[in-house]
C-alpha positions in Angstrom: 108.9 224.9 20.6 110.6 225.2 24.3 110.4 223.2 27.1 111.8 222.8 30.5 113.4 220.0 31.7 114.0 219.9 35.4 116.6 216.7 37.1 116.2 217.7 40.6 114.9 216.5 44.2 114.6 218.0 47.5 115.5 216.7 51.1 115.5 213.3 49.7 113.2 211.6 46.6 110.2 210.6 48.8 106.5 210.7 47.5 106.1 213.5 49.7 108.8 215.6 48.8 108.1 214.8 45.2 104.4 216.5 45.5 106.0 219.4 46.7 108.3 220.1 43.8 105.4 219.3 41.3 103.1 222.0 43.7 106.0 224.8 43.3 106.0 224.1 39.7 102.1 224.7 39.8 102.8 227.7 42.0 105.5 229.1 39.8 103.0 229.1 36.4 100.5 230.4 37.9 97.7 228.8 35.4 99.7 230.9 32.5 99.9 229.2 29.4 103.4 228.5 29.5 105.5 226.1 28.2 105.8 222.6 29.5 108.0 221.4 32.4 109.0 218.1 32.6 110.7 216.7 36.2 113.0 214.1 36.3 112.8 213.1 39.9 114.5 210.2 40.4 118.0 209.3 41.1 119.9 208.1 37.8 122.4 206.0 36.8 125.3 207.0 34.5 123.8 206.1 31.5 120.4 208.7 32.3 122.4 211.5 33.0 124.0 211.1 29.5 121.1 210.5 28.1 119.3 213.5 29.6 122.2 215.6 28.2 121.4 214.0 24.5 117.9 215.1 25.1 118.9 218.8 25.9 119.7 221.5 23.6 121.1 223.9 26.6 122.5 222.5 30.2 121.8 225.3 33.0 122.9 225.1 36.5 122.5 228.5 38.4 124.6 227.3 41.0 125.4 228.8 44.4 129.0 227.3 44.1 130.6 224.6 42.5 133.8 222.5 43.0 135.2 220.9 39.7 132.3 221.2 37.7 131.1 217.6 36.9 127.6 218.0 36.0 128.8 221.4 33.3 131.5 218.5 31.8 129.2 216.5 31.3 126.9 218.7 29.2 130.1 220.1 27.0 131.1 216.5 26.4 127.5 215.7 24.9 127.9 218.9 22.7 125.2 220.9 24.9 125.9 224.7 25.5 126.0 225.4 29.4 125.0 228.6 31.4 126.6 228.3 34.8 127.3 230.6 37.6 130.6 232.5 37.3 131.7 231.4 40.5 133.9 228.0 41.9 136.3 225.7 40.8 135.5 225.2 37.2 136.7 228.9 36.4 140.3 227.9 36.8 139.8 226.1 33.6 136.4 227.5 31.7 135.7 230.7 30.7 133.1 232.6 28.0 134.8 231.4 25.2 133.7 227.7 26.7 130.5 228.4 28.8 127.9 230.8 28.7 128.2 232.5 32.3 126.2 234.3 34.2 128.2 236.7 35.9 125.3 238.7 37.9 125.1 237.0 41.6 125.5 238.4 44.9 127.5 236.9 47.6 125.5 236.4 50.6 125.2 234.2 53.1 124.5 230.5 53.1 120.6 229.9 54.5 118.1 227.2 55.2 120.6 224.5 55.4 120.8 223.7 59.2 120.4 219.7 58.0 123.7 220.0 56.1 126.6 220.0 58.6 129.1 221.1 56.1 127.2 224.4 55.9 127.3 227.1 58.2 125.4 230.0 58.0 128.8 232.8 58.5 129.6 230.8 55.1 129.1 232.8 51.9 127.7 231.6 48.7 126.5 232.9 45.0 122.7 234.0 45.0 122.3 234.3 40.8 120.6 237.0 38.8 117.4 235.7 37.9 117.3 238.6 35.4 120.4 237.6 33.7 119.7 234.0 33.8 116.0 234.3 31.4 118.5 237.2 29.4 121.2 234.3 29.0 118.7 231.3 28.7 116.9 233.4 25.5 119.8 234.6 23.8 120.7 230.6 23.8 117.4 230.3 22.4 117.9 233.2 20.0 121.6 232.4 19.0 121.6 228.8 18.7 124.3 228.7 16.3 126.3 231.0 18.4 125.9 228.9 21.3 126.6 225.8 19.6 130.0 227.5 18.5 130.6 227.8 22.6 129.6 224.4 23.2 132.4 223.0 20.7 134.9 225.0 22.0 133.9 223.4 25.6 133.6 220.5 24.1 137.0 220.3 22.4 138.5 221.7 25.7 137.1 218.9 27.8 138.4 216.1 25.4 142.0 218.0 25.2 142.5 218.6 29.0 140.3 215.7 31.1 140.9 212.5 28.9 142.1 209.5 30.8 145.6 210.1 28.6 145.6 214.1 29.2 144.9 213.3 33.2 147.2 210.6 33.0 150.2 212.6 31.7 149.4 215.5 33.9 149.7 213.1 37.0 152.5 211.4 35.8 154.5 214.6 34.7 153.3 216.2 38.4 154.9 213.3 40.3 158.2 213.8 38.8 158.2 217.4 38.9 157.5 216.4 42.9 159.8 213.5 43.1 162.7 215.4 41.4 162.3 218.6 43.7 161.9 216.1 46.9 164.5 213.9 46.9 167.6 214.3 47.7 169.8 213.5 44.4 172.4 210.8 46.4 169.4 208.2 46.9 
C-alpha cells in the first residue's frame, strides 16, 4: 500500500535523458518485487505541482542545500508532512516541531557539476544519510498520525508567517523601522 512518486529530470527533459532516469530506476530495483515508482518527468505548471502535493501523503526532498524552501512550503501548505535536509535557509524559520528532518549528512564538497557555473567544486554542500532517510521515510509510514500532527503545525506556521498580509506587514513595518533609523529627523 506504498508507492513512490518521483518529480524529477536530469540535464534537461529530453527523450534521451528521460530513458536514463527510467534505466536507473530499473538499476536501483534490481528485478525485486518492490513497490511501484511512478516518474513525473515533465516540467509543470503551478497548478501540477499542487496537485502532486494533493496526491502525496509525505513530501521528501534530501537536499544538498536549500535557500528559502519553496518546494517544503508548498508541501506544508497542502497538509503533507515533509522530511528535508537539516541544512539551508529554511531553518531560520522550520524546525522538528514543523518538519521531519533529517539531520545525518556530511558536508563535503560540491561534485559533477562542471555545467553549472554557479558551482565550484572548493564549494561545500550536504551529502544526506541514506540510512536515516528510509529510518525517517518509515516511521512517516508507521506514525502517520504523528506525522500529520507535524504537518499542521507546518501548516499553520506557513499560513501565520508567509501570507500575502503577514509578508505585507513585515515589509511594511521593516521599511519604517529603516526609514526611521535613516533619515535624518529635520527632513
Amino acid at each position: 500500500d506504498v508507492g513512490l512518486l518521483l518529480k524529477t529530470y536530469r540535464l534537461d527533459f529530453s527523450e534521451n535523458e528521460k530513458r536514463k532516469i527510467y534505466a536507473d530506476i530499473k538499476d536501483w530495483k534490481g528485478g525485486r518485487n518492490t513497490p511501484p515508482v511512478y516518474l513525473f518527468d515533465e516540467l509543470m505548471s503551478r497548478d501540477n505541482i499542487f496537485r502532486l502535493h494533493a496526491t502525496g501523503d509525505c513530501f521528501v526532498l534530501p537536499h544538498r542545500g536549500e535557500g528559502w524552501g519553496v518546494t517544503q512550503v508548498e508541501a506544508l501548505l497542502m497538509g503533507n508532512p515533509v522530511i528535508s535536509t537539516n541544512l539551508g535557509g529554511m531553518h531560520e524559520w522550520m524546525d522538528d516541531r514543523t518538519m521531519v528532518l533529517l539531520n545525518d549528512f556530511t558536508l563535503t564538497n560540491v561534485k559533477n557539476m562542471d555545467f553549472v557555473p554557479w558551482y565550484t567544486s572548493d564549494q561545500m554542500w550536504a551529502e544526506p544519510s541514506l540510512t536515516e532517510l528510509r529510518q525517517k521515510i518509515r516511521w512517516v509510514y508507521n506514525n502517520r498520525d504523528k506525522a500529520k500532527e507535524i504537518a499542521e503545525r507546518g501548516r499553520a506556521k506557513v499560513i501565520e508567517e508567509f501570507s500575502f498580509k503577514s509578508v505585507g506587514q513585515q515589509m511594511y513595518d521593516r521599511l519604517i523601522d529603516i526609514w526611521s533609523n535613516e533619515i535624518p529627523a529635520s527632513y
